[in-house]
N, C-alpha and C positions, 0 to 999 in steps of 0.2 A: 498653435499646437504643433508640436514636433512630428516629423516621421520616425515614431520610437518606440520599441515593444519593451513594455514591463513583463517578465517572468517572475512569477510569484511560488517562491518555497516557505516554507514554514515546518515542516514535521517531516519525520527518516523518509514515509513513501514518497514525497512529493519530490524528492532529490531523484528518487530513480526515473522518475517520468520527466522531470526537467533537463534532466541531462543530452538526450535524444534530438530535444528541439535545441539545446546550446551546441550542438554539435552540427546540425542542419544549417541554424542560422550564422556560423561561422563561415560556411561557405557562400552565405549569400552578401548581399550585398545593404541588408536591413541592419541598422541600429537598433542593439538592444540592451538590456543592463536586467542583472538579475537582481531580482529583491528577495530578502533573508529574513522571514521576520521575528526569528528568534526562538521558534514556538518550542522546538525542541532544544533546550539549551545546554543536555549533557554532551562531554566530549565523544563516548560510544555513540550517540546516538545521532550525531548530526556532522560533527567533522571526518572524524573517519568515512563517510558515505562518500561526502564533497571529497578526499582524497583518492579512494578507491574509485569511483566513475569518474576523477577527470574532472571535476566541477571547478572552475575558476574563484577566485574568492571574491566571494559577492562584491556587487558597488556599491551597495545601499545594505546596512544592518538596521533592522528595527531593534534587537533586544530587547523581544517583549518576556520571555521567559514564561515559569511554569503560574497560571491561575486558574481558579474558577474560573469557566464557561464565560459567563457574562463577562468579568473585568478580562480576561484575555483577552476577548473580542474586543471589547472596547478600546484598548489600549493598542490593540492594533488596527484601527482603523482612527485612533489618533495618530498615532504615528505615520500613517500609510498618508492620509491625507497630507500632513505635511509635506510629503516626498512629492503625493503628483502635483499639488499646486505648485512647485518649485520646478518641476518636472516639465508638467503637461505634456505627457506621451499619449499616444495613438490608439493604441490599443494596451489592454491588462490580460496578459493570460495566468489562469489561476488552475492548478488541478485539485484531484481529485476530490475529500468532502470533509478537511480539515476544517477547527476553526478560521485558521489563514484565508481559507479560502471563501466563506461568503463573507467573511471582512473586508479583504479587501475590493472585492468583489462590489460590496453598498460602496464602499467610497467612490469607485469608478463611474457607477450608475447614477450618483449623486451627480457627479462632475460632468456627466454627459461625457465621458470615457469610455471606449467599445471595450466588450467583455469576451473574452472565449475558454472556453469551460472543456477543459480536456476530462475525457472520463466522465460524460453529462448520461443522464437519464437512468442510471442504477437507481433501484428499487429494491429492500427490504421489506417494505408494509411493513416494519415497526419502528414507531414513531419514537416507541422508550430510547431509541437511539440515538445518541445527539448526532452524529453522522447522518440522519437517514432528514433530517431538518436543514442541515447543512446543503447536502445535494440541493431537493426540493427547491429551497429559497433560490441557491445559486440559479440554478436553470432557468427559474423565473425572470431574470434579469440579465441572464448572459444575449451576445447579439449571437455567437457560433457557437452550437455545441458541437461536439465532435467526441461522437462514442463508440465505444469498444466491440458490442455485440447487438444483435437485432430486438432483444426484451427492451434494451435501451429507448430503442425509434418509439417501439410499443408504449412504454411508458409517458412520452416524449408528448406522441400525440393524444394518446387520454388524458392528459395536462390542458391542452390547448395549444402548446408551443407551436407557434409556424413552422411549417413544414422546410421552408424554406430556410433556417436556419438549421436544421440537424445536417450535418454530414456523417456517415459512418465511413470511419477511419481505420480501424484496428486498436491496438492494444499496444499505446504509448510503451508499457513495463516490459512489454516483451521484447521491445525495440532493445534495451536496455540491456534485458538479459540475454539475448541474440549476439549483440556486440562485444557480450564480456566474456561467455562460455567459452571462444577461442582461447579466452585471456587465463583460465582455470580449470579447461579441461584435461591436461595433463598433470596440474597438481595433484601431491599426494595428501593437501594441507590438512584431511580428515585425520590423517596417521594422527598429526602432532599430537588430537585430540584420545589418544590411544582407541582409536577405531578401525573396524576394517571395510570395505565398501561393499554395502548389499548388505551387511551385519547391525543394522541397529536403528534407531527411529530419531527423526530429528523433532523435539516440542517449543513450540511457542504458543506462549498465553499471556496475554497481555487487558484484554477488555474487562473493564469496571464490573460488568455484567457476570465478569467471571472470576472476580479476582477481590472485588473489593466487600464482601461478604462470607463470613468465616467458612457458612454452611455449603459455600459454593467453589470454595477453594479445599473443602475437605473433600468434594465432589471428583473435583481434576485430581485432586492425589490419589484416591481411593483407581481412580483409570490408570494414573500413570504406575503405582504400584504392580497393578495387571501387566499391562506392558513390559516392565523390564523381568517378569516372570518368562517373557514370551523370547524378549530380543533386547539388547542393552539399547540406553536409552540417551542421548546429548541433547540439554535443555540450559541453550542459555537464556537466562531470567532477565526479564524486564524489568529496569526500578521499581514499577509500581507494584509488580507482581512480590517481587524482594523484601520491601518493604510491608508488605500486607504477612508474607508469610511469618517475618519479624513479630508484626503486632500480634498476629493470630497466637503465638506460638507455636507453629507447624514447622519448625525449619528443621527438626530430624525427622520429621514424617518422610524427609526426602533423602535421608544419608542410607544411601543403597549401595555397594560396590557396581550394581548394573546401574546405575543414573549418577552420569556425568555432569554437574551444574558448572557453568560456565558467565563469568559477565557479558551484557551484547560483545554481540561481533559485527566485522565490517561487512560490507556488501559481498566483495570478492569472497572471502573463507564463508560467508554464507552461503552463498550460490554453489563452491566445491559440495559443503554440507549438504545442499539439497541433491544433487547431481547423482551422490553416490551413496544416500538414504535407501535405505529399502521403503519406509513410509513415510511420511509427517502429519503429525499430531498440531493442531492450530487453531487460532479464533481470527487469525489476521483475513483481512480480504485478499490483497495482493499477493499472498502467499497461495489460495485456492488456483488463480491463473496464474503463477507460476508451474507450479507441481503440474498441472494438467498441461500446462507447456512442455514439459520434463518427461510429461507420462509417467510421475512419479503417483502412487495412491495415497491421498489426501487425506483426512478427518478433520470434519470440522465443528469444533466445541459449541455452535451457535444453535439456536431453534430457529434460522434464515439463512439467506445468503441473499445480496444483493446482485449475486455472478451467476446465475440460473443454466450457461452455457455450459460454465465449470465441472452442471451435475448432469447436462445434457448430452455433452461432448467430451467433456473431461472428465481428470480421474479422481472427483469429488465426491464427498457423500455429508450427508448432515448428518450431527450425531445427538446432537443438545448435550444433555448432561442424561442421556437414556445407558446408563450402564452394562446391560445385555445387548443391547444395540451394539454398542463401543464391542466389547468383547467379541461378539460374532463377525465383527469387519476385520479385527485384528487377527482371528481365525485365520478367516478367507484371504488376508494378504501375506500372511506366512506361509500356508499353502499354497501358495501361488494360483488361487482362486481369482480372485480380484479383476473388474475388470480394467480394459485395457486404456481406453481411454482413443479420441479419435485428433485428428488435426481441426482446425479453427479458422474460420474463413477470417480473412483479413490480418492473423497474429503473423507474420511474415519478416519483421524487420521493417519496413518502410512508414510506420504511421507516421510518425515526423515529418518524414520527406512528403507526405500527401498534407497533413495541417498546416505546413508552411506553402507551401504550390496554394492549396485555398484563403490563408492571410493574403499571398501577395496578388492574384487575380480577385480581390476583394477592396484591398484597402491600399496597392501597390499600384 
């Protein structure tokens, strides 16, 4: 067996978290190689990131591309095993609670390969979520977790997980967004979008839950209509969400002079985007600890969050699809109601530099 770290991407969030530790472990003295496995296989959604953060172009492509749950999985954890039995590296690190990641994940623990689980012990309590099954399994089978906030530890140890494998780290993404804000804090890149900063709400909605059901995407419109009554509105649409509003027939439900539709964008004009929002409107996880990174005010289309901190310390709130709810938050942060939102024990910039310092007093 090599002295060799596998880094495992698969899907747009796990490039922002991967990037952090490729940046770390270039200073050190560890062999590593990134694995790619394809899961997101449009060019917005998956090269652009790797350009914008600086991601080297993988060593290893899976091209497993877009499937059902099941055959995804499978197919990447075909493919994945091919690589480490040719391989045989040291350790697999895998983030956050993609399919990518409890795939490759059984294959490692199959092979008697060490596991480490960036982003371990988030909890939703609902299980409808194929993410919230992903976590759960991975944890079970990782040798390091290393997570983001204290609900995490909590969770961790009402599992069982030995104690002795949790470290809390901080918040991989923020590392990320920490290193890039330099990179687009002076941009005006919101103009291009005919915007002006502090004037308008940034939306993203992308989950099944919210997207792939007619009754529940007349739901977001029927919000996001509200909204651009209130403050114009930049929503670049996610394929699936695109797609869905095709099938539905709702695609002028959304032609408003105040709502901007945009195809994805990169990480960088993303991050400008968020920076100089007055709110954001969202279903994503990473996006919740962003924004509350930001101190920007948050909404989130979900009946959970798996970020508990986000609503505790940051500038998050749940909305579900509660329509008066929605309305009266978007009140309160027009009015400059809203609250503030606090700092974050360990979101700092350095989680990297502490995950790699405990691989290599571990396995070094």
């Amino acid at each position: 067996m090599s002295k060799k770290i596998f880094l495992v991407a698969g899907a747009r969030p796990n490039f922002i978290k991967i990037a952090p530790l490729i940046n770390e472990l270039k200073n050190s003295n560890i062999e590593f190689k990134l694995v790619h496995t394809g899961q997101h296989y449009d060019y917005n959604m998956s090269k652009v990131f790797f350009d914008d953060l600086g991601i080297p172009e993988p060593d290893i492509h899976l091209n497993v591309g877009s499937a059902s749950h099941a055959v995804q999985t499978a197919n990447i954890m075909i493919e994945f095993e091919k690589v480490i039995l040719n391989e045989k590296p040291l350790l697999v690190v895998v983030v956050g609670d993609v399919n990518s990641t409890i795939a490759c994940a059984l294959v490692a623990k199959k092979l008697n390969i060490k596991i480490a689980h960036v982003e371990a012990g988030l909890r939703s309590f609902d299980q409808k979520m194929p993410e919230e099954t992903n976590r759960i399994l991975t944890d079970q089978i990782s040798d390091f977790l290393f997570t983001t906030e204290y609900s995490a530890e909590v969770n961790l140890n009402k599992e069982g997980i030995d104690q002795n494998k949790i470290y809390f780290v901080g918040n991989i993404m923020i590392d990320s967004l920490i290193r890039n804000l330099k990179r687009v804090e002076d941009d005006k890149n919101y103009k291009k979008f005919g915007l002006k900063r502090g004037k308008y709400a940034l939306v993203t909605i992308h989950r099944p839950s919210n997207v792939d059901l007619k009754d529940d995407l007349i739901k977001i419109i029927k919000m996001l209509n509200y909204t651009q009554e209130k403050i114009k509105v930049f929503f670049p649409i996610h394929p699936r969400t695109k797609k869905n509003l095709k099938k539905f027939n709702l695609e002028n439900t959304l032609k408003n002079s105040n709502i901007i539709l945009s195809e994805p964008i990169g990480y960088l004009d993303f991050l400008n985007l968020m920076m100089n929002s007055k709110f954001i409107v969202t279903d994503s996880g990473g996006i919740q600890e962003e924004a509350s990174y930001l101190k920007i005010p948050v909404l989130t289309l979900r009946e959970n969050t798996e970020r508990p901190i986000t609503i505790e310390k940051g500038t998050n709130e749940i909305i579900g699809d509660n329509y008066e709810k929605f309305k009266n938050y978007i009140d309160e942060i027009i009015s400059d109601k809203y609250k503030n939102g606090q700092d974050i024990e360990k979101w700092d910039g350095n989680t990297a530099k502490r995950i790699i310092e405990i691989i290599k007093e571990n396995l070094f």
